[in-house]
mmCIF file of the N, C-alpha and C atoms, coordinates in Angstrom:
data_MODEL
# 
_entry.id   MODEL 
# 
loop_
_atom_site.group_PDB 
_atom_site.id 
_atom_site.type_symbol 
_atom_site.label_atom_id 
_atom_site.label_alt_id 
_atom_site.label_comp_id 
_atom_site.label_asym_id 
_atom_site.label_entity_id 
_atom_site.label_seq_id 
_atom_site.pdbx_PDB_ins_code 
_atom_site.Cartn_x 
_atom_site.Cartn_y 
_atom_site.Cartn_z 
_atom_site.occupancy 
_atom_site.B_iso_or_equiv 
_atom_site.pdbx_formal_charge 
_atom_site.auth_seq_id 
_atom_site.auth_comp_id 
_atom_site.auth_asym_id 
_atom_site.auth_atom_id 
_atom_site.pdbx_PDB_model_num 
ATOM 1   N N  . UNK A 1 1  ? -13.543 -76.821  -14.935 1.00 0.00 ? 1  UNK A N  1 
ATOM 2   C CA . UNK A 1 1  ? -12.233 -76.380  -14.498 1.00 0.00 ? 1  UNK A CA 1 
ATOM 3   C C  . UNK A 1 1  ? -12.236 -75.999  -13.022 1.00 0.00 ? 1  UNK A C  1 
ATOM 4   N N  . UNK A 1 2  ? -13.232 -75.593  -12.707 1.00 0.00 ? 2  UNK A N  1 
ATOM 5   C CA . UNK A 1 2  ? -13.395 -74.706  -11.019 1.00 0.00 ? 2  UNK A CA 1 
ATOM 6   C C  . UNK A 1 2  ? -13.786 -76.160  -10.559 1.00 0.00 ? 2  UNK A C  1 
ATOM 7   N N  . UNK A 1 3  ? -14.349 -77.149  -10.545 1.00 0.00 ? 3  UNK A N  1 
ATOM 8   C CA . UNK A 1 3  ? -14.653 -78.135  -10.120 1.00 0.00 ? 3  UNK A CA 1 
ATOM 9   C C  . UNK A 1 3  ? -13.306 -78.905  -9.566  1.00 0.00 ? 3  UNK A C  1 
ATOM 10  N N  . UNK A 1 4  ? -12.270 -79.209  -10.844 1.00 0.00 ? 4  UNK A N  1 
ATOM 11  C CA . UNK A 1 4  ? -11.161 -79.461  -11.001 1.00 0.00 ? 4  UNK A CA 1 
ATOM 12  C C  . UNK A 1 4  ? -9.880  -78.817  -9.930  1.00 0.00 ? 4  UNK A C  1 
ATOM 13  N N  . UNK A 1 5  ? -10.178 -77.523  -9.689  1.00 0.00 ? 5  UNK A N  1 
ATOM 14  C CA . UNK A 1 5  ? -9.277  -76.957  -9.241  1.00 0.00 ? 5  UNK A CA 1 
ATOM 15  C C  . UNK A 1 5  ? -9.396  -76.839  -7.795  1.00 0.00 ? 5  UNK A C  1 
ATOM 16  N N  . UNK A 1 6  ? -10.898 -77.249  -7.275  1.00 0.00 ? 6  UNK A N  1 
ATOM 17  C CA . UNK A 1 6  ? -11.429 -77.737  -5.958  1.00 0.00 ? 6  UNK A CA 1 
ATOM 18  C C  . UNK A 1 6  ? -10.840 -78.911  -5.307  1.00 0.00 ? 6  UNK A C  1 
ATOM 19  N N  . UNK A 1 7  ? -11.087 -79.584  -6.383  1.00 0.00 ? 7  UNK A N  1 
ATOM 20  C CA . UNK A 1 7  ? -10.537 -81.449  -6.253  1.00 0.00 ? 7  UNK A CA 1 
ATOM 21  C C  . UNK A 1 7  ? -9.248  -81.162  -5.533  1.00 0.00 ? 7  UNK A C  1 
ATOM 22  N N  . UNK A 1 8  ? -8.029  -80.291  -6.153  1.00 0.00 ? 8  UNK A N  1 
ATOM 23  C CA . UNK A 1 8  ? -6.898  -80.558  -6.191  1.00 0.00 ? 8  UNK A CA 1 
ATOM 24  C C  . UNK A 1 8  ? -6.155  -79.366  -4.713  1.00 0.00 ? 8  UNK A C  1 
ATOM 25  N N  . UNK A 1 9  ? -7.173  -78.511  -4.652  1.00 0.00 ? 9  UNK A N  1 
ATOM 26  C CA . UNK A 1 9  ? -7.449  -77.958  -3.024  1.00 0.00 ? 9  UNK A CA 1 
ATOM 27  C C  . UNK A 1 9  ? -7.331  -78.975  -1.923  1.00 0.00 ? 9  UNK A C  1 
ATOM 28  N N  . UNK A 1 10 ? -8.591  -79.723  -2.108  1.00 0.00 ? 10 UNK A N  1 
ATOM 29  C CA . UNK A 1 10 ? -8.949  -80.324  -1.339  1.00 0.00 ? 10 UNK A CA 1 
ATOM 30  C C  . UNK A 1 10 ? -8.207  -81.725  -0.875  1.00 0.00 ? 10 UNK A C  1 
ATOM 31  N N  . UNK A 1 11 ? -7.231  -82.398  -2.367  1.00 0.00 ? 11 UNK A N  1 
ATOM 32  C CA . UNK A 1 11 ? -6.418  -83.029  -2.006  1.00 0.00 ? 11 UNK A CA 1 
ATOM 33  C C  . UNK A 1 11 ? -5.181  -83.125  -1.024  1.00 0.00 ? 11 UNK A C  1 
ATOM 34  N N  . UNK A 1 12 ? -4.633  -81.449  -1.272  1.00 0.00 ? 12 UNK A N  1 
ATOM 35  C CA . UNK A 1 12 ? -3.405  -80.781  -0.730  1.00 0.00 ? 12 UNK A CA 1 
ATOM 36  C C  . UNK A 1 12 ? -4.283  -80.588  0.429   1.00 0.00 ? 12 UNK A C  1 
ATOM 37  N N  . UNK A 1 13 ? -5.045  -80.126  0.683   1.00 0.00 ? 13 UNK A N  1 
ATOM 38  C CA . UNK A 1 13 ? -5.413  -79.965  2.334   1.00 0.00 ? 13 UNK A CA 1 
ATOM 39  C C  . UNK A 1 13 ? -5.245  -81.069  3.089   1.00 0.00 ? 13 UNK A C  1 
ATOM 40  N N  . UNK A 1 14 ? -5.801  -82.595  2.276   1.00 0.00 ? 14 UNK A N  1 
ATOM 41  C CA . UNK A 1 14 ? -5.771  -83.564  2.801   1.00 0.00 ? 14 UNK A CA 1 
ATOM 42  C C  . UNK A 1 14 ? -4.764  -83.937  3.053   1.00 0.00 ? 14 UNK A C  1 
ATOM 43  N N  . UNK A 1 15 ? -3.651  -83.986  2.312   1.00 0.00 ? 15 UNK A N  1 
ATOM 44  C CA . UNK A 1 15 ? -2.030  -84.459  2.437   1.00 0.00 ? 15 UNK A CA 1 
ATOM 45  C C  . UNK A 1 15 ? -2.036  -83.976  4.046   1.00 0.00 ? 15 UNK A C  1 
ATOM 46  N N  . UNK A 1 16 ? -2.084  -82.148  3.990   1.00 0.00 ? 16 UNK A N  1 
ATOM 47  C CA . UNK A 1 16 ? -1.250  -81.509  4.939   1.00 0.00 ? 16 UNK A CA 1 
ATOM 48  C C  . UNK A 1 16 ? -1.990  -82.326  5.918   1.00 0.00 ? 16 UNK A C  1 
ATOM 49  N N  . UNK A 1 17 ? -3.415  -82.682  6.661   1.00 0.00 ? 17 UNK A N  1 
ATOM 50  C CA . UNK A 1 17 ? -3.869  -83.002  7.805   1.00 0.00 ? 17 UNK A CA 1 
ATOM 51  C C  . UNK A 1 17 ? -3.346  -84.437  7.643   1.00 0.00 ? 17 UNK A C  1 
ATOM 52  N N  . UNK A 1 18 ? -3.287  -85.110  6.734   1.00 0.00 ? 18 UNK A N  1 
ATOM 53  C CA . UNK A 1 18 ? -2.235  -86.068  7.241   1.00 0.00 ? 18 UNK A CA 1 
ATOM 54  C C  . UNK A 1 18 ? -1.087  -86.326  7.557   1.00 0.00 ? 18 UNK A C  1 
ATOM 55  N N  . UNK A 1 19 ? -0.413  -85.610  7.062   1.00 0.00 ? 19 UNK A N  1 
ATOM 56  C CA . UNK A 1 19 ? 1.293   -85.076  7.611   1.00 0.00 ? 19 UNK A CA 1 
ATOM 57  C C  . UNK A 1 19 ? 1.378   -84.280  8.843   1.00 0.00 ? 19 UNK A C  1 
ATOM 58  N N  . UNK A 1 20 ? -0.081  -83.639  9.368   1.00 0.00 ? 20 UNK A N  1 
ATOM 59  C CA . UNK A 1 20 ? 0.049   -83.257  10.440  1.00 0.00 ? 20 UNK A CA 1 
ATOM 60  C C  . UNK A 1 20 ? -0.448  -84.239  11.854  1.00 0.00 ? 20 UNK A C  1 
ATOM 61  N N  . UNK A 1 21 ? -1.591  -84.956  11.646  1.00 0.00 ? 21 UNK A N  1 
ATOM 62  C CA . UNK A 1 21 ? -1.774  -86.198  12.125  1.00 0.00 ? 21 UNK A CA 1 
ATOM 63  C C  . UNK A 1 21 ? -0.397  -87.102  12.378  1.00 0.00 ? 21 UNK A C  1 
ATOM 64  N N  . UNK A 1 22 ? 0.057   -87.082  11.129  1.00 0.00 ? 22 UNK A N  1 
ATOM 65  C CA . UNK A 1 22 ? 1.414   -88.258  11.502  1.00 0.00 ? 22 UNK A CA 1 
ATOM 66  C C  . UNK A 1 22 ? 2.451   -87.810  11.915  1.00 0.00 ? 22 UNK A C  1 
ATOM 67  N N  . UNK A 1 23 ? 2.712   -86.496  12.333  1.00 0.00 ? 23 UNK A N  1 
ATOM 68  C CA . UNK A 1 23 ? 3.615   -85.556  13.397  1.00 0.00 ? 23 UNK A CA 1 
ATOM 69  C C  . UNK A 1 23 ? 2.983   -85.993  14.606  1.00 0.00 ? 23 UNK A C  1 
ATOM 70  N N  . UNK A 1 24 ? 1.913   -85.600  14.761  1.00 0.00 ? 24 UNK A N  1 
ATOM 71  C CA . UNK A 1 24 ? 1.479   -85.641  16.190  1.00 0.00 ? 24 UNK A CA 1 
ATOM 72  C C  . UNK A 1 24 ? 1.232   -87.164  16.545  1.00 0.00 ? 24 UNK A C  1 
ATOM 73  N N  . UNK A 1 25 ? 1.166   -88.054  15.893  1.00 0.00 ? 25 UNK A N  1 
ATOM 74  C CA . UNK A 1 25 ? 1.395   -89.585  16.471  1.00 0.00 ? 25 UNK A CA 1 
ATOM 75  C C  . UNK A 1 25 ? 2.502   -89.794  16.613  1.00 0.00 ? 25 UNK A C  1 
ATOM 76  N N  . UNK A 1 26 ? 3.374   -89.020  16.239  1.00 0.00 ? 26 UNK A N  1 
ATOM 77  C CA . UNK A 1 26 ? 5.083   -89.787  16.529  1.00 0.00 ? 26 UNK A CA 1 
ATOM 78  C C  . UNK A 1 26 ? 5.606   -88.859  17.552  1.00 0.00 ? 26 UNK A C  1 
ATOM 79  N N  . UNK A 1 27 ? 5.187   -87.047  17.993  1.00 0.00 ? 27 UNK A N  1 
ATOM 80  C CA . UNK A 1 27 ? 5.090   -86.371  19.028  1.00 0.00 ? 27 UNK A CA 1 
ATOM 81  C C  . UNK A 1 27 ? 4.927   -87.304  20.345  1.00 0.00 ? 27 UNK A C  1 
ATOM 82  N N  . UNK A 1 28 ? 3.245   -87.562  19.745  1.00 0.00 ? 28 UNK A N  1 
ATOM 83  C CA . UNK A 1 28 ? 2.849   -88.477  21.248  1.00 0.00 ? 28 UNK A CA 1 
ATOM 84  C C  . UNK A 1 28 ? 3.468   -90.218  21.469  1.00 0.00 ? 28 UNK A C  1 
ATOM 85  N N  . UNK A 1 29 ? 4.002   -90.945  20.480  1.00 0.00 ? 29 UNK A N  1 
ATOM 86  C CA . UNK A 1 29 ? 4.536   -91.774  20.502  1.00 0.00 ? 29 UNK A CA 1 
ATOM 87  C C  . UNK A 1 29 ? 6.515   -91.550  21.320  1.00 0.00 ? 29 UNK A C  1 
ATOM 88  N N  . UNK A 1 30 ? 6.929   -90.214  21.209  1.00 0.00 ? 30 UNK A N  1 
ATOM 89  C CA . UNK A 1 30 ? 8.009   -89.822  21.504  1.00 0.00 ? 30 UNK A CA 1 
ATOM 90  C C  . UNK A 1 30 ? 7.698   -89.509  23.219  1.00 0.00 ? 30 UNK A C  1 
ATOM 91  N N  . UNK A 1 31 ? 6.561   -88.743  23.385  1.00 0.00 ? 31 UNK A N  1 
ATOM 92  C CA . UNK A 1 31 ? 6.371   -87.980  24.845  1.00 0.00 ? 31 UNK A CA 1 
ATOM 93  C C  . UNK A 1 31 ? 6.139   -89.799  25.585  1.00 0.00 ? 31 UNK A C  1 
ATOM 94  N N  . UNK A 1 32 ? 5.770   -90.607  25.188  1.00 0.00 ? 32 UNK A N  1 
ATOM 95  C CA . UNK A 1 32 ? 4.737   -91.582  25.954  1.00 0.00 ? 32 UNK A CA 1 
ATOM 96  C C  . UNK A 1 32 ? 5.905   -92.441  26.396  1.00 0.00 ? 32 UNK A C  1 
ATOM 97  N N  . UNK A 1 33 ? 7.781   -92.263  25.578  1.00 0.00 ? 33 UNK A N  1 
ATOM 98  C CA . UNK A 1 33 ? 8.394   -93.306  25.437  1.00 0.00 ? 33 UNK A CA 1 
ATOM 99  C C  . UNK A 1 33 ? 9.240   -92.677  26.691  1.00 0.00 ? 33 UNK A C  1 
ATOM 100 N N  . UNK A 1 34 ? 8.959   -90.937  26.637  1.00 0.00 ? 34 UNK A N  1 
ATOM 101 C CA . UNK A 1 34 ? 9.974   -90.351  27.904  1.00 0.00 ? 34 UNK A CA 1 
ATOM 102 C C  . UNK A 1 34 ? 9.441   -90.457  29.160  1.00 0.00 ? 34 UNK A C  1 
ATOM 103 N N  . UNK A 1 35 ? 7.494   -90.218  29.177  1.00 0.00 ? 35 UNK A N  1 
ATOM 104 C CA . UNK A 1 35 ? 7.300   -90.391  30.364  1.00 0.00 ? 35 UNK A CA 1 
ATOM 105 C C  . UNK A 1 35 ? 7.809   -92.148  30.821  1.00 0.00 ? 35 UNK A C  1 
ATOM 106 N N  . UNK A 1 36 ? 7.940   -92.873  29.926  1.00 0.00 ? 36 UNK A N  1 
ATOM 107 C CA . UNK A 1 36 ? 8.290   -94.241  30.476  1.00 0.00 ? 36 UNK A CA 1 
ATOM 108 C C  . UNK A 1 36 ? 9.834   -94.488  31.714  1.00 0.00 ? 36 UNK A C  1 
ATOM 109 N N  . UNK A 1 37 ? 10.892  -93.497  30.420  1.00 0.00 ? 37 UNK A N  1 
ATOM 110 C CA . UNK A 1 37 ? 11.851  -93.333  31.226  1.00 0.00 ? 37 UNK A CA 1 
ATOM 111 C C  . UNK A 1 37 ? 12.288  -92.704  32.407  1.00 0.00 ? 37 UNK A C  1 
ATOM 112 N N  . UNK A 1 38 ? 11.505  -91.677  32.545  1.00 0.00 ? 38 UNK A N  1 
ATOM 113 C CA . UNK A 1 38 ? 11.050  -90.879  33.448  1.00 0.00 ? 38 UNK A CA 1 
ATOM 114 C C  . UNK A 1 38 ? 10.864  -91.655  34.733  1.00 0.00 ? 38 UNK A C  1 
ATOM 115 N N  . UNK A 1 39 ? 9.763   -92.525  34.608  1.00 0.00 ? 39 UNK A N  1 
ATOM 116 C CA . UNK A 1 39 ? 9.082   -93.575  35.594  1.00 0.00 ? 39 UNK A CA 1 
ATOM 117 C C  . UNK A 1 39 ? 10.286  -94.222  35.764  1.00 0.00 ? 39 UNK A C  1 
ATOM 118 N N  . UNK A 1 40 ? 11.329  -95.268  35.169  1.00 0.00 ? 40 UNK A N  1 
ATOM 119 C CA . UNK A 1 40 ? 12.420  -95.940  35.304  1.00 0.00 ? 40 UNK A CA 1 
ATOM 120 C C  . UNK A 1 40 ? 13.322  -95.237  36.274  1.00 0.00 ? 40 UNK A C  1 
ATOM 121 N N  . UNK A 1 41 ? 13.476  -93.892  35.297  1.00 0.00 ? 41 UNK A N  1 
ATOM 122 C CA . UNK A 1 41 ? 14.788  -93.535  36.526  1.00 0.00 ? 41 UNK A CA 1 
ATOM 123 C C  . UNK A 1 41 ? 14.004  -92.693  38.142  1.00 0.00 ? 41 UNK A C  1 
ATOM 124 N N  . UNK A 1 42 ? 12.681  -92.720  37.797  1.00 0.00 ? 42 UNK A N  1 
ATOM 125 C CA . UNK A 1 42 ? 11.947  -92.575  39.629  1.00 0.00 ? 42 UNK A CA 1 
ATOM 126 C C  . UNK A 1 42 ? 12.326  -94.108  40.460  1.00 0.00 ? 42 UNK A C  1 
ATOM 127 N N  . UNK A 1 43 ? 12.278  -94.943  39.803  1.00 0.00 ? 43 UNK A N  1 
ATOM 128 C CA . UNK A 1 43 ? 12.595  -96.205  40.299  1.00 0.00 ? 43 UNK A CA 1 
ATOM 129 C C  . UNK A 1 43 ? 13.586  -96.744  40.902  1.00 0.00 ? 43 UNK A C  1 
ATOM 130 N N  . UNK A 1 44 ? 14.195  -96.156  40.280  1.00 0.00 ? 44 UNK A N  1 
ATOM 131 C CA . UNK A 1 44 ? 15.808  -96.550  40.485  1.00 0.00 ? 44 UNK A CA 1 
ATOM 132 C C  . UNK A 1 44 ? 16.451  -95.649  41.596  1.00 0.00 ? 44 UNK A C  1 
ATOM 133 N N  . UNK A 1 45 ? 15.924  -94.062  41.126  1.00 0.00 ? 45 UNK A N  1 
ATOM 134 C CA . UNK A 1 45 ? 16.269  -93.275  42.354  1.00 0.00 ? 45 UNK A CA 1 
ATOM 135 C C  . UNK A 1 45 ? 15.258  -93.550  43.916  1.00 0.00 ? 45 UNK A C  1 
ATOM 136 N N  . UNK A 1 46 ? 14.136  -94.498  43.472  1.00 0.00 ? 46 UNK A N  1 
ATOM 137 C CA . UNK A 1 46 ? 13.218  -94.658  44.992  1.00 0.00 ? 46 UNK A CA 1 
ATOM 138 C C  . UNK A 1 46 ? 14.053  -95.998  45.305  1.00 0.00 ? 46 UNK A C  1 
ATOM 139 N N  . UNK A 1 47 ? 14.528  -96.950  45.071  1.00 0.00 ? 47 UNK A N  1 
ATOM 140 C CA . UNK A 1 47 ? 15.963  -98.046  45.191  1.00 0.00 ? 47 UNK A CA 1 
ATOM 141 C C  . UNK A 1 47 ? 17.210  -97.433  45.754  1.00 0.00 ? 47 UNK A C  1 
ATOM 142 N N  . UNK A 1 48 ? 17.655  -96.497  44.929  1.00 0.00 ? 48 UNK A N  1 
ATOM 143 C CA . UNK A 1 48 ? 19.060  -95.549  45.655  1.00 0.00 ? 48 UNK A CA 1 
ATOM 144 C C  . UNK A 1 48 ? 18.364  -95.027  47.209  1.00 0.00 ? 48 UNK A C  1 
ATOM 145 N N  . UNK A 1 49 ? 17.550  -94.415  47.746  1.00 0.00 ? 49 UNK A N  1 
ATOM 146 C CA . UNK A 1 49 ? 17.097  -93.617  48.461  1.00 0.00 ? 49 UNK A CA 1 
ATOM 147 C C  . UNK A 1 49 ? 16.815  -94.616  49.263  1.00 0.00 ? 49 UNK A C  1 
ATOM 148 N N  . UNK A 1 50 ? 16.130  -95.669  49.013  1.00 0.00 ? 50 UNK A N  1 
ATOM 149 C CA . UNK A 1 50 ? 15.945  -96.908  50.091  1.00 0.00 ? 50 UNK A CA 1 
ATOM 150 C C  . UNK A 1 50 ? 17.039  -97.447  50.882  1.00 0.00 ? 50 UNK A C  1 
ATOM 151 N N  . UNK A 1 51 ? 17.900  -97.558  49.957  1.00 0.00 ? 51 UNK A N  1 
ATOM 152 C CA . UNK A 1 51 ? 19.529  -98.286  50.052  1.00 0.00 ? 51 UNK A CA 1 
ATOM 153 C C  . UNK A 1 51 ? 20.290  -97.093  51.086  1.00 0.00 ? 51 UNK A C  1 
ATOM 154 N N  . UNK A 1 52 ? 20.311  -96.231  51.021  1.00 0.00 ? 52 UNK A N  1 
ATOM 155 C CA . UNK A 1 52 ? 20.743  -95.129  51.342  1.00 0.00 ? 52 UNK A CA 1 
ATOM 156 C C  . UNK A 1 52 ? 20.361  -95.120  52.967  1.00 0.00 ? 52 UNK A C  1 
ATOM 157 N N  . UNK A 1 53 ? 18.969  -94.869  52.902  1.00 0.00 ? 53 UNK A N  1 
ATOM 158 C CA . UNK A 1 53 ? 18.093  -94.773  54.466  1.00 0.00 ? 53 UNK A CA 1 
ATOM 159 C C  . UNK A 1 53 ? 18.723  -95.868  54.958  1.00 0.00 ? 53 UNK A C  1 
ATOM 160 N N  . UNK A 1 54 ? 18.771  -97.457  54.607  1.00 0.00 ? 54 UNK A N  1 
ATOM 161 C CA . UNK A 1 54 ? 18.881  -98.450  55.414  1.00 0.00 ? 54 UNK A CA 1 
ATOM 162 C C  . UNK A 1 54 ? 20.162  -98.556  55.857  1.00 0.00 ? 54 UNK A C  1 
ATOM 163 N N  . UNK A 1 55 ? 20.935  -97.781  55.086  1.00 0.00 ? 55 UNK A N  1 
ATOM 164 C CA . UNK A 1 55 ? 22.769  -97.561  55.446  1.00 0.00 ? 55 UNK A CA 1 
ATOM 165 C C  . UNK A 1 55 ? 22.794  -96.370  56.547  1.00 0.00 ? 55 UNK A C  1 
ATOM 166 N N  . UNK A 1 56 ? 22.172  -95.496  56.067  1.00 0.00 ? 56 UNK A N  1 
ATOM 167 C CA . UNK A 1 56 ? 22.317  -94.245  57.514  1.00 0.00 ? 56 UNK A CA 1 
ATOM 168 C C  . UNK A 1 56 ? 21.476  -94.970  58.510  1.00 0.00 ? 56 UNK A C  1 
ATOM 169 N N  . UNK A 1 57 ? 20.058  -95.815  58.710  1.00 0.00 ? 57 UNK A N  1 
ATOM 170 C CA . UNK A 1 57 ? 19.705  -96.003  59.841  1.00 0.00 ? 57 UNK A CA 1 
ATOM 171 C C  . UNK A 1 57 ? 21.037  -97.286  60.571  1.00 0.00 ? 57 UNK A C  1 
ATOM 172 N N  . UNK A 1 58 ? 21.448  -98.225  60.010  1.00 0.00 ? 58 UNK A N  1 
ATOM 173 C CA . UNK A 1 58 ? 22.614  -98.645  60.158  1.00 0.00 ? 58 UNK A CA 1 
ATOM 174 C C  . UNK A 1 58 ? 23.338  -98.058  60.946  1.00 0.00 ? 58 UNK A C  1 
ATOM 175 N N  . UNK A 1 59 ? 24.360  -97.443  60.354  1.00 0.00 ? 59 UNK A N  1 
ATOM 176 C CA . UNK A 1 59 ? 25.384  -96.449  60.917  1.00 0.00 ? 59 UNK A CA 1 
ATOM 177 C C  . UNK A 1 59 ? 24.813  -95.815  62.198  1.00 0.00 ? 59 UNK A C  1 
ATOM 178 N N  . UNK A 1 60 ? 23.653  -95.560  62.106  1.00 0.00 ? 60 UNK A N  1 
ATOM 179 C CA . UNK A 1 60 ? 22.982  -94.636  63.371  1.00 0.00 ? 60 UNK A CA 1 
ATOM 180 C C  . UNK A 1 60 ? 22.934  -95.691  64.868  1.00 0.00 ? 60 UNK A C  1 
ATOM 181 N N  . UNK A 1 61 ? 22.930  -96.873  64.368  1.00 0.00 ? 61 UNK A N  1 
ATOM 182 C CA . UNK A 1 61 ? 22.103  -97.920  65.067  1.00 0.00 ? 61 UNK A CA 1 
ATOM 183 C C  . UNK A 1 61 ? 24.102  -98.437  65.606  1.00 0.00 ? 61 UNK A C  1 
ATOM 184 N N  . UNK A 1 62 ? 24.650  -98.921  64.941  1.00 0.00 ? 62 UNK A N  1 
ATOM 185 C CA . UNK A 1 62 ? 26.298  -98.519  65.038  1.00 0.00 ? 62 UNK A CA 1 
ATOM 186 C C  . UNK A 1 62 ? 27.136  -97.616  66.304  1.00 0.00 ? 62 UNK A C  1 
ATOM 187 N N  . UNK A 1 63 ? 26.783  -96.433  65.462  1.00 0.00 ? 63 UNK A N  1 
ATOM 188 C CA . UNK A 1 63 ? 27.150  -95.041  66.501  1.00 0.00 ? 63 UNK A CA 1 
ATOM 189 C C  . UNK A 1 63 ? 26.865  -95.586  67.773  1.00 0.00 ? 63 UNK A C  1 
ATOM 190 N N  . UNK A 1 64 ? 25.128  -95.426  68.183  1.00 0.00 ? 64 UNK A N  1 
ATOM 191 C CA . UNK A 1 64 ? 24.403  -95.258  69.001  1.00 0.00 ? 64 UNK A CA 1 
ATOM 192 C C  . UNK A 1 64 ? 24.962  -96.549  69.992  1.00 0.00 ? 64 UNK A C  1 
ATOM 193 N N  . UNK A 1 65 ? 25.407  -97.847  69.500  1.00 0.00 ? 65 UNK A N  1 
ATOM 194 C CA . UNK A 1 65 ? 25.819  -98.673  70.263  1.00 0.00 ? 65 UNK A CA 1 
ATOM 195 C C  . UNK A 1 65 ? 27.286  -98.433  70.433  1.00 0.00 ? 65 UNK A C  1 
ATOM 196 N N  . UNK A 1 66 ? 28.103  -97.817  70.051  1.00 0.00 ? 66 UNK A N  1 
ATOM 197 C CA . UNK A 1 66 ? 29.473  -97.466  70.262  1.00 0.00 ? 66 UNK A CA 1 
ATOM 198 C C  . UNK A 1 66 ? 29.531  -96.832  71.244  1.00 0.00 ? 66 UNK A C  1 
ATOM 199 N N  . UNK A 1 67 ? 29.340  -95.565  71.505  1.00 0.00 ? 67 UNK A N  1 
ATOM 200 C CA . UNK A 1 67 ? 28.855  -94.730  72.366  1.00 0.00 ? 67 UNK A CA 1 
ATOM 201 C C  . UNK A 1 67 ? 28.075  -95.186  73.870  1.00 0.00 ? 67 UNK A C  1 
ATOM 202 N N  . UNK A 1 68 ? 27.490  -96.078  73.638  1.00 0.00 ? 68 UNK A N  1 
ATOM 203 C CA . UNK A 1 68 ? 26.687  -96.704  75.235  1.00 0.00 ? 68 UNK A CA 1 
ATOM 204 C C  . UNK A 1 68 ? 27.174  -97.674  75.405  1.00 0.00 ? 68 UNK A C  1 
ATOM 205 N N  . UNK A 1 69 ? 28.572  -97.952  76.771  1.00 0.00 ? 69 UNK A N  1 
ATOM 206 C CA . UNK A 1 69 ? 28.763  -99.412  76.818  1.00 0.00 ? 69 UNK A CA 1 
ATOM 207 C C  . UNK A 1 69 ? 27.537  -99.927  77.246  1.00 0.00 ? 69 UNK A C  1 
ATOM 208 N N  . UNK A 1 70 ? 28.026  -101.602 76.959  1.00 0.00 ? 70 UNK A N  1 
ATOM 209 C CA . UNK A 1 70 ? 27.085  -102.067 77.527  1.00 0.00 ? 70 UNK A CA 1 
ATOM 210 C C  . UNK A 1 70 ? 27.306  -103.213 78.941  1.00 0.00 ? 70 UNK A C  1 
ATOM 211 N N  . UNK A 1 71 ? 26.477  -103.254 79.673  1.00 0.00 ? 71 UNK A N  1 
ATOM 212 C CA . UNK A 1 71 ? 26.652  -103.363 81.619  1.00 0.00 ? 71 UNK A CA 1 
ATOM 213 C C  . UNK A 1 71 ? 25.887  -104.516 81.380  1.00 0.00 ? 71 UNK A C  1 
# 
């Protein structure tokens, strides 16, 4: 009976470390899918920020010739 009642310990322990195992693979399967997006929208904002600079150096380059006739 004590043998028996070990078995059935030891089963339920096993469940739980697998239900806890398969939390933490879908945790880290969840974190791995945000750092992805994460990276995407750095991308997109290092694209906006590019686009951006090449429009203000523009405009600057614009100004700067408005301002100085030229002889």
């Amino acid at each position: 009976m004590f043998l028996f009642q070990n078995m059935i310990k030891a089963a339920n322990e096993t469940d739980k470390q697998q239900t806890i195992v398969k939390l933490h693979e879908q945790s880290k399967k969840t974190l791995e899918q945000e750092i992805l997006n994460y990276r995407d929208e750095a991308q997109k904002q290092r694209k906006i920020i590019y686009q951006l600079e090449k429009e203000r150096d523009r405009y600057i380059n614009e100004a700067s010739c408005t301002h100085w006739p030229r002889l």
